[in-house]
C-alpha positions as CSV (number, residue, x, y, z in Angstrom):
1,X,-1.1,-61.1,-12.8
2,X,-4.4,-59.5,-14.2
3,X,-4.6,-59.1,-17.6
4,X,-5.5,-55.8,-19.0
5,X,-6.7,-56.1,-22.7
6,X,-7.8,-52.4,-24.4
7,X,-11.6,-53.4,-23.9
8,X,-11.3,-54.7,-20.1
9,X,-11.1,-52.4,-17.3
10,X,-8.8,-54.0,-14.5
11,X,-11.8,-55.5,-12.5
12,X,-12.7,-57.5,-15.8
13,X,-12.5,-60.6,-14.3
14,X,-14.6,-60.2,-11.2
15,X,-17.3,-58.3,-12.5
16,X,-18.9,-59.2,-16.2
17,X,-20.5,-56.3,-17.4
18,X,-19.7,-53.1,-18.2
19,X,-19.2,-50.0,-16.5
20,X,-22.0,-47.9,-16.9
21,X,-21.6,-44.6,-19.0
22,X,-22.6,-41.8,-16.5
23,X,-20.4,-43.7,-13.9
24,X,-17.8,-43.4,-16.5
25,X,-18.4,-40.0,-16.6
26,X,-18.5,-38.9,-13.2
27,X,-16.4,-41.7,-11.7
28,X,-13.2,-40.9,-13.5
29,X,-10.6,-38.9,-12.3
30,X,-8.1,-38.7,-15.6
31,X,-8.8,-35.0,-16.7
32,X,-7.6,-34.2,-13.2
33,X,-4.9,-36.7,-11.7
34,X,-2.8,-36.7,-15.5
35,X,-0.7,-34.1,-13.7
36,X,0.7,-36.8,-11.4
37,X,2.2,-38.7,-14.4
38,X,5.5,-38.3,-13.9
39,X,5.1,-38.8,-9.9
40,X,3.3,-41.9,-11.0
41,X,6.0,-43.4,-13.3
42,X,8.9,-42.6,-10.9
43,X,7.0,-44.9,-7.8
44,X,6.4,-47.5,-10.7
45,X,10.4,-47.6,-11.6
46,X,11.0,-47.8,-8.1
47,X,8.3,-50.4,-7.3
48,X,9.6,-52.6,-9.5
49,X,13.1,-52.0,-8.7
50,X,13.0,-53.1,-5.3
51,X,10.5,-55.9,-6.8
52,X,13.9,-57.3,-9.0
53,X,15.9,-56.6,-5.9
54,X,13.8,-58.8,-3.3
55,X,13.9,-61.8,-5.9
56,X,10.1,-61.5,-6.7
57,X,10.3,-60.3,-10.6
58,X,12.8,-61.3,-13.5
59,X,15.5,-59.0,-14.4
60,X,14.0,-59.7,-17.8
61,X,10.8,-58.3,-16.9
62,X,12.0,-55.3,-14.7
63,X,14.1,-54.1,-17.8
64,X,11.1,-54.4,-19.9
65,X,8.5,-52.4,-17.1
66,X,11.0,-49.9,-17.1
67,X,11.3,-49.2,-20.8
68,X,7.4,-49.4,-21.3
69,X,7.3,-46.6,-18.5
70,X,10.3,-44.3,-20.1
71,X,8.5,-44.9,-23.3
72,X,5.1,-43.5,-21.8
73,X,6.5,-40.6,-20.4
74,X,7.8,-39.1,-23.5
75,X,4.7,-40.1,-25.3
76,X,3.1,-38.0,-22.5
77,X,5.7,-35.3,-22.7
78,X,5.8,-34.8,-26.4
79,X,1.5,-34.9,-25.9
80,X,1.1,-38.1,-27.9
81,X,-0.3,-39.9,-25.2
82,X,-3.9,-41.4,-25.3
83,X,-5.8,-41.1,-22.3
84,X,-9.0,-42.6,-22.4
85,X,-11.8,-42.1,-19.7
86,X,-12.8,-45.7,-19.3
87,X,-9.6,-46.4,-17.1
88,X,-11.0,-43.5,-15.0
89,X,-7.2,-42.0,-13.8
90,X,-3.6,-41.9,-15.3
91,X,-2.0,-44.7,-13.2
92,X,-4.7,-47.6,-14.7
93,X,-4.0,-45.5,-18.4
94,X,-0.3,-45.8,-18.0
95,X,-0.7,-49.2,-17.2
96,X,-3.2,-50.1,-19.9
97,X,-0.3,-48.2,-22.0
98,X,2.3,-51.0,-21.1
99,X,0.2,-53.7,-21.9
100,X,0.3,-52.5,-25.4
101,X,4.0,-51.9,-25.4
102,X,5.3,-55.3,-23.7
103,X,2.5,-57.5,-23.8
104,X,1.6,-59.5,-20.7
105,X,4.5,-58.9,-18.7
106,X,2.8,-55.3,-17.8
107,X,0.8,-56.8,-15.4
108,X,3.6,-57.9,-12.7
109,X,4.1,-54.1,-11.9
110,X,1.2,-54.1,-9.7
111,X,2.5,-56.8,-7.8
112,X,2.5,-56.0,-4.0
113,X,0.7,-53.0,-4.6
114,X,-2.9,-51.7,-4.6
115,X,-3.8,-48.4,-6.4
116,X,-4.9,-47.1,-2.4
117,X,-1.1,-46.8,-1.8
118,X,0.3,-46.1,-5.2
119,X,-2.0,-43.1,-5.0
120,X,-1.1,-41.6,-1.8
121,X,2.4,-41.7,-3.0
122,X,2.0,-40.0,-5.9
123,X,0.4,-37.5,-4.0
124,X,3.0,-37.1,-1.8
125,X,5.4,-36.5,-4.0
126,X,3.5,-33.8,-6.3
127,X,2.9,-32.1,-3.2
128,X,6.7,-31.9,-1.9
129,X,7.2,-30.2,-5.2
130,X,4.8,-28.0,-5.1
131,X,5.4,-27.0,-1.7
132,X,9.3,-25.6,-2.5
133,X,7.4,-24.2,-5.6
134,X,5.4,-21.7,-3.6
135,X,8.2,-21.1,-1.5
136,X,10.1,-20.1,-4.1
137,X,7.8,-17.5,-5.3
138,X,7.3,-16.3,-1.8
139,X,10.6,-15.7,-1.9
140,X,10.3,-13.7,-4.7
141,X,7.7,-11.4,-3.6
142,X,9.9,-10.9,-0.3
143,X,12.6,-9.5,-2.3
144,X,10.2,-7.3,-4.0
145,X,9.0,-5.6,-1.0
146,X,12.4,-6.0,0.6
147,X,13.5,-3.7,-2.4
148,X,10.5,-0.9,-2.1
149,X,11.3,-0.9,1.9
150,X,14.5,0.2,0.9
151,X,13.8,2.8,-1.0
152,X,11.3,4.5,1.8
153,X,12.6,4.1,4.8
154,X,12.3,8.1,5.4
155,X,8.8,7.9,3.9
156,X,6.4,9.2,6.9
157,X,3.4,7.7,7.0
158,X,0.5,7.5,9.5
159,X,-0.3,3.9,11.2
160,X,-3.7,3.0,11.9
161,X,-6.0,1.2,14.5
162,X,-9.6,0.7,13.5
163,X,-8.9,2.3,10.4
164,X,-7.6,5.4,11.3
165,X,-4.9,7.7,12.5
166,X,-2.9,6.4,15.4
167,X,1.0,7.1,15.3
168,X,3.8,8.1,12.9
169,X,5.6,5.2,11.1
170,X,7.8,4.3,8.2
171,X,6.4,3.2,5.5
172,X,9.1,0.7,5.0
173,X,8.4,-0.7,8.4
174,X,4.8,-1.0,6.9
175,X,5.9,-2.9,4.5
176,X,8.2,-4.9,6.3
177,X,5.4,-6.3,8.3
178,X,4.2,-7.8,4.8
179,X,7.5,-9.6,5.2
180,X,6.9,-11.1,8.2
181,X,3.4,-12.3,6.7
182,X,5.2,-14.2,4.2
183,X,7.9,-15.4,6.2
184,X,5.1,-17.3,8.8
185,X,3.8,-18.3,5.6
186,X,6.8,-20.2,4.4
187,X,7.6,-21.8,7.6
188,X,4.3,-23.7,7.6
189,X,4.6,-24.7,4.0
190,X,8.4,-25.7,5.3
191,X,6.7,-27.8,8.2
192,X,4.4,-29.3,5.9
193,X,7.3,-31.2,4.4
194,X,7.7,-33.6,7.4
195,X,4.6,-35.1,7.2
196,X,5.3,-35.3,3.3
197,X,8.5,-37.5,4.4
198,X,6.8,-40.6,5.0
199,X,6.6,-43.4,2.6
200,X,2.7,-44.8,1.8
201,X,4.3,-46.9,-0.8
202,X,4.1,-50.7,0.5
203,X,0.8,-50.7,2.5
204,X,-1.0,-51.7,-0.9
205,X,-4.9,-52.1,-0.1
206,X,-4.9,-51.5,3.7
207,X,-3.1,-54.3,5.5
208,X,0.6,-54.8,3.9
209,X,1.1,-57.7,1.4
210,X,2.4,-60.9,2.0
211,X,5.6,-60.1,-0.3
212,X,8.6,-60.0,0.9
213,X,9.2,-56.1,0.0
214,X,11.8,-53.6,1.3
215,X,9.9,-50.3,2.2
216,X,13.1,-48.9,3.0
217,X,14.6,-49.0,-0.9
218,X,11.4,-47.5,-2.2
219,X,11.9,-44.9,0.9
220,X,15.1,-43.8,-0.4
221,X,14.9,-44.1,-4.0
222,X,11.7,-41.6,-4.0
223,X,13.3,-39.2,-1.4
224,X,11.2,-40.2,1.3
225,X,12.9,-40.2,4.7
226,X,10.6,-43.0,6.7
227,X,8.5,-45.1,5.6
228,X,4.3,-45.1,7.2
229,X,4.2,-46.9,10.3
230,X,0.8,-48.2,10.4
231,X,-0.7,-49.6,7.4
232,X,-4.6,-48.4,8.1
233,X,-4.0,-45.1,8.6
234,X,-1.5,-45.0,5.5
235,X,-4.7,-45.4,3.2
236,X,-6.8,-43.1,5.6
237,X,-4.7,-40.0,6.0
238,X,-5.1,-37.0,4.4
239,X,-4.0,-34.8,6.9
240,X,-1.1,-33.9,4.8
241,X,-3.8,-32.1,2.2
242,X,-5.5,-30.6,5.0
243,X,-2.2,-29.0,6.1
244,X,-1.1,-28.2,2.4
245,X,-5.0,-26.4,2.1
246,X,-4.6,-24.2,5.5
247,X,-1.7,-23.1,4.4
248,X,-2.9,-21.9,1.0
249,X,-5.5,-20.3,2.9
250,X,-3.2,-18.9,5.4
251,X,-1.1,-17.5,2.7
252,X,-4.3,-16.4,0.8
253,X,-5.5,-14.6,3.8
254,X,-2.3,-12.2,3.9
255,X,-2.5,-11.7,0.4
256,X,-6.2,-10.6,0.9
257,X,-5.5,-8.5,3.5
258,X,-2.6,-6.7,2.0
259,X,-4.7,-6.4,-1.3
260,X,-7.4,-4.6,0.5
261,X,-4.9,-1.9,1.9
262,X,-3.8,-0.9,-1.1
263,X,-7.6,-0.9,-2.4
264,X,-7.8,1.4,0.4
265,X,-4.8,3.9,-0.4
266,X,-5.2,3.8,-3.9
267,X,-8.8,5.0,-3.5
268,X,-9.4,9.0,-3.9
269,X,-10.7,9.5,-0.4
270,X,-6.8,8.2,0.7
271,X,-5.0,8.6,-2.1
272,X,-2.2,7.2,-0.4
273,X,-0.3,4.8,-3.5
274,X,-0.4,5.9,-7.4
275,X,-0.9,2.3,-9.3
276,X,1.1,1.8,-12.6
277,X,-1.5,1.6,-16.0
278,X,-0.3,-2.2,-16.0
279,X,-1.7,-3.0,-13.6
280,X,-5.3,-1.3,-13.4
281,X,-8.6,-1.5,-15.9
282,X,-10.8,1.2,-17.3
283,X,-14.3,1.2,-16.9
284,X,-16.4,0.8,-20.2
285,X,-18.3,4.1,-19.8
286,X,-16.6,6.1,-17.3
287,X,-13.7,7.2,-19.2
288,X,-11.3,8.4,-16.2
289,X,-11.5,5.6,-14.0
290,X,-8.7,3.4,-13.0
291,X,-9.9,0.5,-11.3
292,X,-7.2,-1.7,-8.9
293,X,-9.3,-4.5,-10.7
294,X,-6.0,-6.7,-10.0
295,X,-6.2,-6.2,-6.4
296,X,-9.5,-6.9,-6.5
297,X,-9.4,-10.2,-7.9
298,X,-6.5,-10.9,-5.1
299,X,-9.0,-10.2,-2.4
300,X,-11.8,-12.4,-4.0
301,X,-9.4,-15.3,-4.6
302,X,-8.8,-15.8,-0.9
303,X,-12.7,-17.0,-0.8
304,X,-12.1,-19.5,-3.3
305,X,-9.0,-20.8,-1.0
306,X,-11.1,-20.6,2.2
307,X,-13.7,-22.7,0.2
308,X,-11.7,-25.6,-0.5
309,X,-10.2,-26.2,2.8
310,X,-13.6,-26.4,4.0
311,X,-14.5,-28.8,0.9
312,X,-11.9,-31.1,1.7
313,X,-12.6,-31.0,6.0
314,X,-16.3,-31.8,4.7
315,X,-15.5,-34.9,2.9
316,X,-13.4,-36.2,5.8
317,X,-15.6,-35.2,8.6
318,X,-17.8,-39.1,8.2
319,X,-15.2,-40.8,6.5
320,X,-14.8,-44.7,8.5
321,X,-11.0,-46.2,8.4
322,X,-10.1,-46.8,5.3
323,X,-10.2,-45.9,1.7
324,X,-13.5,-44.8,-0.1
325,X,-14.0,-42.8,-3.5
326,X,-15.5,-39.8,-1.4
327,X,-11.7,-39.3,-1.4
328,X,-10.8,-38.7,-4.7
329,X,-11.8,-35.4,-5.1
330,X,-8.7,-34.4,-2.5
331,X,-6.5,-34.3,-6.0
332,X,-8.9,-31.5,-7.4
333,X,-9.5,-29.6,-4.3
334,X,-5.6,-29.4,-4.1
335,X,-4.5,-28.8,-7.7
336,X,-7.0,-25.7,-7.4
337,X,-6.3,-24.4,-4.8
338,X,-2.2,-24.6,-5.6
339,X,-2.7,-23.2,-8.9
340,X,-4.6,-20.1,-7.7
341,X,-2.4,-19.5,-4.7
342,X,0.7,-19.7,-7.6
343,X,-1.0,-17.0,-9.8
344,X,-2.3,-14.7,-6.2
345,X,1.4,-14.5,-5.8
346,X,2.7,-13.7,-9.3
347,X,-0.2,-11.0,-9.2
348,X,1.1,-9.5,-6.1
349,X,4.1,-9.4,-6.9
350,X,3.1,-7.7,-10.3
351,X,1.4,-5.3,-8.5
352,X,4.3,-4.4,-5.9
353,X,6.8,-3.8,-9.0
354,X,4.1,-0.9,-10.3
355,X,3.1,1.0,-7.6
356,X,4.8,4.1,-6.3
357,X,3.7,5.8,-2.8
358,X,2.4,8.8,-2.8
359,X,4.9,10.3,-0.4
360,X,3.5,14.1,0.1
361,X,0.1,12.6,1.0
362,X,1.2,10.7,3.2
363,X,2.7,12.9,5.2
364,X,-0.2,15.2,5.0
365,X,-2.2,12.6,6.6
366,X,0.3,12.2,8.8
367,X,-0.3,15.6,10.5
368,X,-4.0,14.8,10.5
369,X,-5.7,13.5,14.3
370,X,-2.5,13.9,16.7
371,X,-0.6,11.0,15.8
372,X,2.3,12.2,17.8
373,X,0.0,12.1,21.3
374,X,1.2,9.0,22.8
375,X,4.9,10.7,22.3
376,X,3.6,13.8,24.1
377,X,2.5,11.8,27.1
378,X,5.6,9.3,27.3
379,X,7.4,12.8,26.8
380,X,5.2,14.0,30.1
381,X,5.3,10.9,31.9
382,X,9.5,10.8,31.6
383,X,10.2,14.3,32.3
384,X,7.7,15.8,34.6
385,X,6.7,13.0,37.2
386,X,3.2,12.5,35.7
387,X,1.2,10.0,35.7
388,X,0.4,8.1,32.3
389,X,-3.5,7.5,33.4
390,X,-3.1,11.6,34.5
C-alpha cells in the first residue's frame, strides 16, 4: 500500500527529492487526460470490485473506495474538483482525492494494477464512446442529404471527369454518392470497435501480477467482450488510436473533398449552388462578397486531421516493447483530432441545410461540351452495327 500524503507524489518513497518544476510543467498530462474521469472512476469501481470478489480487499474497504470515487465524481461533475499539476494526470489526482476522503485505505485500489494498464483502459473505453458518437452524427448528415436527394431527383446536372463536362446526371445521384462516402466511413469507425473490445485492465506494468485476479469480471462489468491475450503487447499497443486517427482522416478527407465542390459551384465562374447568408462571411472592404468561408475552413481542417495521424505513426515508428512517456501524447493527438472531426461534421451538415441548387444553371451547363456523346455512340453502336472504336 503506498501512501499518498498531499505533499508526496506516488514515487515518494523511492526517490527523495522533488520533482523538478519544468518537468512538472511539461511532464503532466492533467489539462488533457481530465476528460477520461468518468472512464477512470468506472475501471477503479470495477477494479476493486472484483478485488473484494477474489478475497484480496475487505468488504469494509471496497465500500469505502467506492464512496470516495462516487464522491469525486460529483465533485468533478458539479466543477468543484481540484486538480493540481504536481500529480501530472487525473487518475494519480483522483487518487490523491481519496486519500483525503478515506484516509489510508485509498491506497489498496491500486493493488494489482499499474497506471500502464489502468490507462489503456480508460482509453479504450472513451474511445468506444466516441466512436458511436461520430457515428451518430454521420448519421445525421446522411439524412440531411438523403432529404435534399429527394427533393432533386429531376434536377439535370452535368458530371464531370478532370473537371469538366462529361455526361448528364441527377443531381440527387450526385449527392447520393456523398452517401456512400459516409457510409464507408461509418463502417470503419464500426470495425474499429473490435479492437476496442479487448480488456487491457489486468496486465498492470507489463507482465500480469501475482494476484489472484479475474480479468473476466472486470471484462464484463466495463463492456469489454475479451480480455488482452498477451500482457507485453497490452501496454505496447496503440494500434487502436492509429485506427481511430485514419479514420478521422478518412472521414476528414470526404468532408474535404465534398467542401471543395461546393467551393467550386458556389463560385461565379459555376455558379452552380446559391449558399444561405448563415452560412457565408462578408469581406471587410468589398462590400458584395459572399465568402463560403465555412466551407473553407472544412477543407483546411482535413490538414489538421492528416497531421495527427502522422504525429502519432511518428511517435510509434522507434518505440521498443513496452511502455515509455513518448506515449502519452496519444491522449491529445486523439482528443484533437475527435473534437474537430465532431464540429467538420456539424458544419457540414449546417451547410447542407442552407444551400439551394441552382437548377436553371445547371442545366445550362448541362447542354455545354456534348455531354450526351457517349449516348449517341451506344445509340450507333446498338442500332447500326458500328463499331464503338469506329
Amino acid at each position: 500500500m503506498n501512501k499518498n500524503k498531499n505533499n508526496q507524489t506516488i514515487w515518494n518513497a523511492r526517490i527523495k527529492k522533488n520533482t523538478s518544476i519544468i518537468f512538472q510543467k511539461i511532464g503532466g498530462s492533467i489539462s488533457i487526460d481530465k476528460k477520461l474521469y468518468k472512464e477512470d472512476i468506472a475501471g477503479s469501481i470495477a477494479h476493486v470490485e472484483m478485488l473484494f470478489r477474489q478475497k484480496i480487499i475487505s468488504f469494509k474497504i471496497k465500500n469505502k473506495i467506492i464512496y470516495g470515487l462516487n464522491k469525486i465524481e460529483k465533485e468533478i461533475i458539479k466543477k468543484k474538483f481540484e486538480y493540481n499539476k504536481k500529480y501530472e494526470d487525473i487518475h494519480i489526482n483522483i487518487e490523491n482525492r481519496l486519500f483525503q476522503l478515506i484516509g489510508e485505505e485509498a491506497g489498496y485500489i491500486h493493488t494489482a494494477r499499474s497506471r500502464n494498464d489502468q490507462v489503456i483502459t480508460d482509453f479504450k473505453i472513451w474511445l468506444r464512446s466516441a466512436t458511436t458518437k461520430i457515428n451518430k452524427s454521420l448519421d445525421n448528415t446522411i439524412k440531411t442529404i438523403l432529404k435534399v436527394a429527394e427533393k432533386n431527383i429531376t434536377t439535370v446536372m452535368p458530371g464531370f471527369t478532370h473537371l469538366k463536362n462529361a455526361q448528364a446526371v441527377s443531381f440527387a445521384h450526385y449527392l447520393l454518392a456523398y452517401v456512400e462516402m459516409f457510409k464507408r466511413d461509418k463502417q470503419r469507425f464500426i470495425n474499429n470497435l473490435e479492437s476496442l473490445s479487448e480488456n487491457p485492465l489486468g496486465v498492470a506494468a507489463l507482465t500480469g501480477t501475482s494476484f489472484n485476479i479475474d480479468r473476466n469480471f472486470t471484462t464484463k462489468k466495463l463492456g469489454f467482450k475479451r480480455p488482452t491475450n498477451n500482457s507485453i503487447d497490452t501496454v505496447a499497443d496503440r494500434d487502436f488510436v492509429l485506427d481511430f486517427l485514419y479514420s478521422v482522416s478518412v472521414c476528414s478527407l470526404h468532408i474535404s473533398r465534398i467542401a471543395e465542390e461546393f467551393i467550386i459551384w458556389n463560385s461565379d465562374a459555376f455558379g452552380l449552388i446559391n449558399l444561405s447568408d448563415s452560412v457565408v462571411t462578408g469581406s471587410s472592404i468589398m462590400p458584395q462578397k459572399k465568402n463560403p468561408d465555412l466551407l473553407e475552413y472544412l477543407r483546411g481542417k482535413s490538414g489538421i486531421s492528416f497531421g495527427n495521424l502522422f504525429s502519432m505513426l511518428t511517435i510509434l515508428k522507434g518505440l521498443p516493447l513496452s511502455y515509455f512517456k513518448d506515449l502519452q501524447d496519444d491522449k491529445e493527438i486523439v482528443f484533437k483530432s475527435n473534437e474537430t472531426l465532431i464540429n467538420c461534421i456539424r458544419v457540414l451538415n449546417e451547410i447542407l441545410k442552407n444551400f439551394s441548387p441552382n437548377k436553371k444553371k445547371m442545366l445550362e451547363l448541362a447542354n455545354i461540351g456534348y455531354i450526351t456523346a457517349t449516348d449517341l455512340a451506344d445509340y450507333l453502336v446498338k442500332n447500326h452495327e458500328m463499331s464503338f472504336r469506329k
